[in-house]
N, C-alpha and C positions, 0 to 999 in steps of 0.2 A: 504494500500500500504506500509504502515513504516512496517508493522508486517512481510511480505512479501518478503518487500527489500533487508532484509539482509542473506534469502536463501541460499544454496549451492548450491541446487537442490532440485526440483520436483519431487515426485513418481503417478503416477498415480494411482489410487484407484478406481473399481467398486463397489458401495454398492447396496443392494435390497432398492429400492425405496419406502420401508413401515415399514421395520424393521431397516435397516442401517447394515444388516448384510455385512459383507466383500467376494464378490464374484470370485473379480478376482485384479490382479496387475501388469496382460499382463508379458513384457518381462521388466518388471522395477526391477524386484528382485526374484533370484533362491529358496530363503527362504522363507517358507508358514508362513506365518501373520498368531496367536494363532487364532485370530476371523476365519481366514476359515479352519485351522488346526479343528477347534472346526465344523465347519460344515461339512468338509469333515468325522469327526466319528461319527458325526450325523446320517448322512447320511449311511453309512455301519457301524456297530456296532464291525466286525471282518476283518480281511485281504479278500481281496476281490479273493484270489486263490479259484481253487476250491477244497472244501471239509477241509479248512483248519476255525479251529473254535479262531485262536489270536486275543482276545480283540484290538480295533482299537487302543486304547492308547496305546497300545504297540508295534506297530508298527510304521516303516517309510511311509513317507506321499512320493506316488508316483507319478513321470511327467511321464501320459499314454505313451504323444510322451515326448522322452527323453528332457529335457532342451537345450543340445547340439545341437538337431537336430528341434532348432525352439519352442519348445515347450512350453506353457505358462504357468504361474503361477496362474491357475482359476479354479475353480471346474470341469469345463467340462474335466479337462485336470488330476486331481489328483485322487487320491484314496488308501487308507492303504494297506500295504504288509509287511508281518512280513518280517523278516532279511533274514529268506532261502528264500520265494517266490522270494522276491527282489533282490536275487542274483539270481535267477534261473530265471528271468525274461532278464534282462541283458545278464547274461553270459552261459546259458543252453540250448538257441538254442529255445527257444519258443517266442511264438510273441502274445502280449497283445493291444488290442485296446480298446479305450473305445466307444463306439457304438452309434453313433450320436442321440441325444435326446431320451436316452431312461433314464435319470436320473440316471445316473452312471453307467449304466451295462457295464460287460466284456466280452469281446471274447477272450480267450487265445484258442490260437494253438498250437500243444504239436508239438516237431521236425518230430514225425512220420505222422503231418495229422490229427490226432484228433481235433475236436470244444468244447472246454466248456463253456455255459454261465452263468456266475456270475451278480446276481442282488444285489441290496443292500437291506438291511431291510426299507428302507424309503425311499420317492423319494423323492427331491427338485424340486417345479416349475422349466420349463426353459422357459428362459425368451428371446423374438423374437424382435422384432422390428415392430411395423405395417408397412402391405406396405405403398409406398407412391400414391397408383395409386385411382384416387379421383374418379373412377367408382367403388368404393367399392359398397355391399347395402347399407351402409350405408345412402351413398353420392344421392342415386338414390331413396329412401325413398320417399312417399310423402307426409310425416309428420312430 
C-alpha cells in the first residue's frame, strides 16, 4: 500500500496470462507500449495494405477504429501501415477494418467498391473468456 500510495495515477495493462506479453491498455493511453509495438510486427512482418511489401518497423502502428472514434489501444485494434497507406487510409476515401477474430486480418474497401483481404504472416491466439453458463459439458460430465 506505501509503494502504491503515493501514485498519480493508474494505467490499466492487459498481459497474456503465460508469457506476460502486453496485449492491450484499452483507452488509458493513445501510445502503443514497445512490448505490443513489438507484437503487433510480430505478428504482420510488413504494412498490412494490400500488395505493399514495408518492413513493419518501418512503419506507423495503426488504430483499425481511429482512436478518436473510440478506438482502443490493443492488438485486436492495431496493425502496421507505412506512411502512404496511413495516409491513404485516413484521408483517400477507403475504409479499413480489422475483421473480428481472424488474428489481425484486413478488409480494406477501395472508394470504388473493391474488397481486399490482408492476412498477417503469423497469427496471435485470441483470447475469449469462458462462458459462465454451468450446463457447459463440462459441468454435465459424469466423471
Amino acid at each position: 500500500r506505501e509503494l502504491c500510495g503515493g501514485a498519480d495515477g493508474w494505467m490499466r495493462v492487459l498481459t497474456h496470462p503465460e508469457t506476460g506479453m502486453v496485449l492491450s491498455v484499452g483507452r488509458d493511453q493513445y501510445r502503443t507500449p514497445a512490448a505490443l509495438r513489438r507484437l503487433v510486427e510480430w505478428r504482420a512482418a510488413t504494412c498490412m495494405a494490400p500488395g505493399c511489401g514495408t518492413p513493419a518497423r518501418r512503419c506507423q502502428i495503426d488504430h483499425q477504429l481511429a482512436w478518436e472514434h473510440g478506438g482502443t489501444t490493443e492488438l485486436t485494434n492495431l496493425g502496421p501501415l507505412c506512411v502512404g497507406h496511413h495516409t491513404i487510409k485516413h484521408h483517400g476515401g477507403w475504409r479499413v477494418r480489422q475483421i473480428p477474430d481472424s488474428g489481425g486480418a484486413l478488409e480494406w474497401k477501395s472508394p470504388g467498391g473493391r474488397r481486399f483481404i490482408v492476412r498477417p504472416e503469423r497469427k496471435v491466439p485470441v483470447f475469449r473468456p469462458a462462458p459462465d453458463d454451468d450446463r457447459s459439458p463440462q459441468a454435465t460430465a459424469p466423471f
